[in-house]
C-alpha positions as CSV (number, residue, x, y, z in Angstrom):
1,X,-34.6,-43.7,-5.7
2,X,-37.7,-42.5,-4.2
3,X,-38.8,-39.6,-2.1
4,X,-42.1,-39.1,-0.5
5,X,-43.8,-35.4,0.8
6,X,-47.7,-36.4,1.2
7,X,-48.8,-36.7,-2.1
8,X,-46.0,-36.3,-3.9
9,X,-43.2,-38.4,-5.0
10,X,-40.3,-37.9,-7.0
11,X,-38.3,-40.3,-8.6
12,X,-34.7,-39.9,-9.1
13,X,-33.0,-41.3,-12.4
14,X,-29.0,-41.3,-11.4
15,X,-26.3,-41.9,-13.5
16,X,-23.0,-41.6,-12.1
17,X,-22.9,-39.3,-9.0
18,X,-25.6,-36.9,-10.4
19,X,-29.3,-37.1,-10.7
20,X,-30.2,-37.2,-14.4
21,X,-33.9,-37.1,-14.0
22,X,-36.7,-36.5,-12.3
23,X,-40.2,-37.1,-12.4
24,X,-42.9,-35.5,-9.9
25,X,-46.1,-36.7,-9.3
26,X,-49.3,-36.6,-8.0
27,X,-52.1,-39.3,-7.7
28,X,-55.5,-38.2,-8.4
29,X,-58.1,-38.8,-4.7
30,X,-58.6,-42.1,-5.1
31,X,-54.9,-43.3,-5.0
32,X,-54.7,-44.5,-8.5
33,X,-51.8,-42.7,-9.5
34,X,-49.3,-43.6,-13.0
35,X,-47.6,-47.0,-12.0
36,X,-44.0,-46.1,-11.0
37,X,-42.6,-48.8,-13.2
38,X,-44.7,-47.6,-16.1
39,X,-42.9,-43.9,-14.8
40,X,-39.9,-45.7,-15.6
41,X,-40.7,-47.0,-19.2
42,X,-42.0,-43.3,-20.1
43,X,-38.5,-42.0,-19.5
44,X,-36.5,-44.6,-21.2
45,X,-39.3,-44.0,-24.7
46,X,-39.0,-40.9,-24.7
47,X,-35.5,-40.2,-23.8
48,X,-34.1,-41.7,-27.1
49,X,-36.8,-40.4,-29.8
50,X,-36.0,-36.7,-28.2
51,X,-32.4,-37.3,-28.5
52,X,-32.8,-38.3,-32.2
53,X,-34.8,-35.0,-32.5
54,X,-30.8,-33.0,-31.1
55,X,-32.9,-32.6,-28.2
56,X,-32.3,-33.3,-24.2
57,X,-35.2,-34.8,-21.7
58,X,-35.3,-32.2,-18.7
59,X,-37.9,-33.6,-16.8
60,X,-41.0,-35.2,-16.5
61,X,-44.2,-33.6,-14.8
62,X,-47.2,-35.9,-14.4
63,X,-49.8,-34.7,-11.4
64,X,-53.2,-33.4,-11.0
65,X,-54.7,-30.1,-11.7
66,X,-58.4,-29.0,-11.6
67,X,-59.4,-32.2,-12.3
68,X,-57.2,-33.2,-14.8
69,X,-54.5,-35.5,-15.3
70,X,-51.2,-33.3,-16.5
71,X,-48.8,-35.0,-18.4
72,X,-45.5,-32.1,-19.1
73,X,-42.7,-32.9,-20.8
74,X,-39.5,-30.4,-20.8
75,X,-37.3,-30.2,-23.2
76,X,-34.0,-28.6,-24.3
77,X,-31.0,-27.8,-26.6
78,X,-27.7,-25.8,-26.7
79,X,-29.4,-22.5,-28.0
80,X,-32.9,-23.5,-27.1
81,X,-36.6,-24.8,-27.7
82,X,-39.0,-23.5,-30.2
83,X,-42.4,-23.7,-31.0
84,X,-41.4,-26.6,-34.0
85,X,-38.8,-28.3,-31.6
86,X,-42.0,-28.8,-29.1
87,X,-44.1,-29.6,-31.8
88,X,-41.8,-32.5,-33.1
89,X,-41.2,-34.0,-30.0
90,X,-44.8,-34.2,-29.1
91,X,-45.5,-36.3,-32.6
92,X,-42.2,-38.4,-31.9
93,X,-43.2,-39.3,-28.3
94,X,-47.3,-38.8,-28.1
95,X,-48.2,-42.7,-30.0
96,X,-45.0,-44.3,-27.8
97,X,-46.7,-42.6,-24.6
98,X,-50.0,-43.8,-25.4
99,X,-48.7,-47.6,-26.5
100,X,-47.6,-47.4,-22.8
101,X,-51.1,-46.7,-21.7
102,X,-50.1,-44.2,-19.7
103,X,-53.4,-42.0,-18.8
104,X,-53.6,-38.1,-19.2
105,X,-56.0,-36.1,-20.5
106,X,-53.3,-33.6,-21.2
107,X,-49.9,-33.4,-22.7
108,X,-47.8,-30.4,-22.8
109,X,-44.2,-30.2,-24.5
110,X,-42.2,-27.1,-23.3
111,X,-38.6,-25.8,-22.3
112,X,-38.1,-25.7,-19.1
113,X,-38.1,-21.9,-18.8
114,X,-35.7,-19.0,-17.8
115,X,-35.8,-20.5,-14.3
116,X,-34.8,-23.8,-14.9
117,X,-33.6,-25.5,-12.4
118,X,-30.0,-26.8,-12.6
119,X,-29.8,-30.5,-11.6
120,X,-26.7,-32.4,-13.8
121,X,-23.3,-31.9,-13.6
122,X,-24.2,-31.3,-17.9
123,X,-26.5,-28.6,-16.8
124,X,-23.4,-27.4,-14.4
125,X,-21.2,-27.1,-17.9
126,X,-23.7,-25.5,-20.0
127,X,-24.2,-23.0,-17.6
128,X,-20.9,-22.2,-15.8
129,X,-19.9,-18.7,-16.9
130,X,-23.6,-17.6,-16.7
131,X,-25.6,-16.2,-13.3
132,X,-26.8,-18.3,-10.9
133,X,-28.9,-18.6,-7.6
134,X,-28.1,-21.6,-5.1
135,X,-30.5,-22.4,-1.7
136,X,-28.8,-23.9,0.8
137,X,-30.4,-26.5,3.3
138,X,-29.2,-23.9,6.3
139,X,-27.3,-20.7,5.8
140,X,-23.9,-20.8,4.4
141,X,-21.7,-17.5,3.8
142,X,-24.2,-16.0,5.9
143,X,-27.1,-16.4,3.5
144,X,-29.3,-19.5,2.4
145,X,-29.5,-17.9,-0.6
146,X,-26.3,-17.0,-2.8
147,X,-26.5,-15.0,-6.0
148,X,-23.0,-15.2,-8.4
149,X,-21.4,-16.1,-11.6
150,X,-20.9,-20.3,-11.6
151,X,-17.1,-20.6,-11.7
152,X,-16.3,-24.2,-11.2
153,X,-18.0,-27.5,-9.9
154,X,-16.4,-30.7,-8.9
155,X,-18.3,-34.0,-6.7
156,X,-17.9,-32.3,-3.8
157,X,-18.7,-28.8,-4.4
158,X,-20.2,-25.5,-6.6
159,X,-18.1,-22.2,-6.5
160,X,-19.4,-19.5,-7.9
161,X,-18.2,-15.4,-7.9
162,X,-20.5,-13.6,-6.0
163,X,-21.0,-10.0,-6.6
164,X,-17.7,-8.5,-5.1
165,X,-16.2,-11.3,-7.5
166,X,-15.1,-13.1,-4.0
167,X,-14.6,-17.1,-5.2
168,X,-17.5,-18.8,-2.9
169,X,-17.5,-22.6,-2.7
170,X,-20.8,-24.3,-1.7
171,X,-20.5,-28.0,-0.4
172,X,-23.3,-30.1,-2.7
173,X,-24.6,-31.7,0.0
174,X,-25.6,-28.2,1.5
175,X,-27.4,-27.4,-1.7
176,X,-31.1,-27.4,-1.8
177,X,-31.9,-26.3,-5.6
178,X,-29.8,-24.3,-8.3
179,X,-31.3,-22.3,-11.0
Protein backbone atom coordinates (compact mmCIF):
# COMPACT_ATOMS: atom_id res chain seq x y z
CA UNK A 1 0.00 0.00 0.00
CA UNK A 2 0.93 3.42 -0.95
CA UNK A 3 0.53 6.84 0.53
CA UNK A 4 1.35 10.11 -1.11
CA UNK A 5 2.15 13.77 0.88
CA UNK A 6 3.93 15.87 -2.15
CA UNK A 7 7.09 14.35 -2.36
CA UNK A 8 6.97 11.81 -0.29
CA UNK A 9 5.72 8.38 -0.29
CA UNK A 10 5.60 5.65 1.93
CA UNK A 11 5.15 2.23 1.33
CA UNK A 12 3.52 -0.01 3.68
CA UNK A 13 4.80 -3.81 3.99
CA UNK A 14 1.64 -5.59 5.89
CA UNK A 15 1.54 -8.81 7.26
CA UNK A 16 -1.40 -9.87 9.04
CA UNK A 17 -3.38 -6.87 10.39
CA UNK A 18 -0.17 -4.84 11.28
CA UNK A 19 2.20 -2.87 9.15
CA UNK A 20 5.59 -4.55 9.17
CA UNK A 21 7.44 -2.09 7.23
CA UNK A 22 7.92 0.98 5.96
CA UNK A 23 9.95 2.79 3.59
CA UNK A 24 9.96 6.79 3.10
CA UNK A 25 11.13 8.38 0.28
CA UNK A 26 12.02 11.18 -1.53
CA UNK A 27 12.83 11.71 -5.33
CA UNK A 28 15.58 13.89 -6.14
CA UNK A 29 14.15 17.36 -8.61
CA UNK A 30 14.06 15.82 -11.55
CA UNK A 31 11.52 12.99 -10.63
CA UNK A 32 13.83 10.10 -10.95
CA UNK A 33 13.32 8.67 -7.68
CA UNK A 34 14.35 4.62 -6.51
CA UNK A 35 11.79 2.39 -8.61
CA UNK A 36 9.15 1.24 -6.08
CA UNK A 37 9.49 -2.30 -7.20
CA UNK A 38 13.22 -2.13 -6.83
CA UNK A 39 11.92 -0.53 -3.05
CA UNK A 40 10.41 -3.82 -2.77
CA UNK A 41 13.39 -6.15 -3.73
CA UNK A 42 15.61 -4.00 -1.15
CA UNK A 43 13.41 -5.05 1.65
CA UNK A 44 13.03 -8.67 0.88
CA UNK A 45 17.46 -8.78 0.51
CA UNK A 46 17.99 -7.39 3.27
CA UNK A 47 15.41 -8.57 5.50
CA UNK A 48 16.85 -12.19 5.59
CA UNK A 49 20.76 -11.54 5.69
CA UNK A 50 19.84 -9.17 8.89
CA UNK A 51 17.85 -11.86 10.42
CA UNK A 52 20.71 -14.37 9.96
CA UNK A 53 22.89 -11.63 11.74
CA UNK A 54 19.88 -12.18 15.27
CA UNK A 55 18.89 -8.95 13.95
CA UNK A 56 15.32 -7.22 12.96
CA UNK A 57 14.74 -4.78 9.77
CA UNK A 58 13.05 -1.54 11.38
CA UNK A 59 12.77 0.53 8.49
CA UNK A 60 14.00 1.69 5.48
CA UNK A 61 14.93 5.53 4.84
CA UNK A 62 15.87 6.41 1.19
CA UNK A 63 15.39 10.41 0.31
CA UNK A 64 17.34 13.37 -0.42
CA UNK A 65 19.45 15.63 1.60
CA UNK A 66 21.76 18.44 0.50
CA UNK A 67 22.19 16.98 -2.56
CA UNK A 68 22.66 13.59 -1.77
CA UNK A 69 20.97 10.46 -2.18
CA UNK A 70 20.49 8.93 1.61
CA UNK A 71 20.12 5.43 1.82
CA UNK A 72 19.34 4.54 6.12
CA UNK A 73 18.88 1.35 7.16
CA UNK A 74 17.48 0.71 10.99
CA UNK A 75 18.16 -2.04 12.76
CA UNK A 76 17.42 -3.86 16.03
CA UNK A 77 17.62 -6.63 18.67
CA UNK A 78 16.13 -7.65 22.08
CA UNK A 79 18.91 -5.68 24.13
CA UNK A 80 20.08 -3.60 21.25
CA UNK A 81 22.37 -2.33 18.35
CA UNK A 82 26.01 -1.77 18.56
CA UNK A 83 28.65 -0.27 16.81
CA UNK A 84 29.77 -4.17 15.38
CA UNK A 85 25.94 -5.15 14.90
CA UNK A 86 25.78 -1.98 12.46
CA UNK A 87 29.01 -2.76 11.06
CA UNK A 88 28.02 -6.37 10.13
CA UNK A 89 24.90 -5.70 8.69
CA UNK A 90 26.27 -3.02 6.43
CA UNK A 91 28.90 -5.85 4.90
CA UNK A 92 25.99 -8.49 4.82
CA UNK A 93 23.59 -6.12 2.94
CA UNK A 94 25.99 -3.33 1.12
CA UNK A 95 27.14 -5.90 -2.31
CA UNK A 96 23.20 -7.31 -2.23
CA UNK A 97 22.04 -3.53 -2.33
CA UNK A 98 24.39 -2.60 -4.98
CA UNK A 99 23.66 -5.97 -7.16
CA UNK A 100 20.17 -4.41 -7.07
CA UNK A 101 21.51 -1.21 -8.52
CA UNK A 102 19.94 0.66 -6.26
CA UNK A 103 21.68 4.41 -6.38
CA UNK A 104 22.92 6.30 -3.18
CA UNK A 105 25.78 7.96 -2.51
CA UNK A 106 25.21 7.20 1.07
CA UNK A 107 24.48 4.25 3.29
CA UNK A 108 23.98 4.52 6.95
CA UNK A 109 23.21 1.46 9.25
CA UNK A 110 21.75 2.57 12.74
CA UNK A 111 19.12 1.62 15.58
CA UNK A 112 16.37 3.33 15.33
CA UNK A 113 17.01 5.39 18.44
CA UNK A 114 15.46 6.05 21.99
CA UNK A 115 12.48 7.47 20.07
CA UNK A 116 11.60 4.81 17.93
CA UNK A 117 8.60 4.70 16.78
CA UNK A 118 6.32 1.76 17.62
CA UNK A 119 4.61 0.35 14.48
CA UNK A 120 4.14 -3.85 14.96
CA UNK A 121 2.01 -5.60 17.14
CA UNK A 122 6.06 -7.39 17.89
CA UNK A 123 7.12 -3.86 18.71
CA UNK A 124 3.72 -3.65 20.98
CA UNK A 125 5.17 -7.00 23.01
CA UNK A 126 8.61 -5.91 23.31
CA UNK A 127 7.58 -2.87 24.67
CA UNK A 128 4.48 -3.37 26.80
CA UNK A 129 5.45 -2.83 30.50
CA UNK A 130 7.80 0.09 29.36
CA UNK A 131 6.58 4.02 28.86
CA UNK A 132 5.00 5.16 26.06
CA UNK A 133 3.51 8.29 24.13
CA UNK A 134 0.49 7.78 21.70
CA UNK A 135 -0.85 10.88 19.15
CA UNK A 136 -4.14 10.64 18.38
CA UNK A 137 -5.76 11.72 14.94
CA UNK A 138 -8.18 14.13 17.24
CA UNK A 139 -8.22 14.37 20.96
CA UNK A 140 -9.19 11.39 22.93
CA UNK A 141 -9.28 11.33 26.95
CA UNK A 142 -9.21 14.92 26.49
CA UNK A 143 -5.66 15.09 25.04
CA UNK A 144 -4.16 14.11 21.44
CA UNK A 145 -1.31 13.25 23.21
CA UNK A 146 -1.30 10.44 26.01
CA UNK A 147 1.70 9.63 28.19
CA UNK A 148 1.50 5.96 30.21
CA UNK A 149 2.83 2.58 30.89
CA UNK A 150 1.63 0.14 27.65
CA UNK A 151 -0.63 -2.39 29.49
CA UNK A 152 -2.25 -4.38 26.82
CA UNK A 153 -3.01 -4.30 23.02
CA UNK A 154 -5.38 -6.29 20.99
CA UNK A 155 -6.69 -5.56 16.87
CA UNK A 156 -8.91 -3.16 17.96
CA UNK A 157 -7.14 -1.26 20.59
CA UNK A 158 -3.86 0.08 22.86
CA UNK A 159 -4.40 0.53 26.74
CA UNK A 160 -1.97 1.86 28.57
CA UNK A 161 -1.79 3.28 32.57
CA UNK A 162 -1.54 6.70 32.54
CA UNK A 163 -0.03 8.54 35.34
CA UNK A 164 -2.77 8.16 38.04
CA UNK A 165 -2.42 4.34 36.93
CA UNK A 166 -6.19 4.97 35.45
CA UNK A 167 -6.43 1.85 32.59
CA UNK A 168 -6.87 4.08 29.27
CA UNK A 169 -7.82 2.30 26.08
CA UNK A 170 -7.00 4.03 22.75
CA UNK A 171 -9.00 2.66 19.61
CA UNK A 172 -6.03 1.95 16.71
CA UNK A 173 -7.77 3.52 14.24
CA UNK A 174 -7.57 6.86 16.34
CA UNK A 175 -3.85 6.43 16.64
CA UNK A 176 -1.55 8.62 14.65
CA UNK A 177 2.10 7.44 15.82
CA UNK A 178 3.43 5.52 19.05
CA UNK A 179 6.86 5.85 20.38
Amino acid sequence: MCYTLNELVIVWFTSGLAPTFSIAWCPDQGGNGIDMNKIALLQDLVAEPLAKLGLELVDIEYKREAGDRILRIFIDRMGGVDLEACSAASRAVKDLIDDAQVEYDHMEVSSPGLDRVIKTDRDLLRFKGSRIKVKTLQAYAGSRKIVGILHDFNEEEISLLDQDENLVKIPRDMISVIR
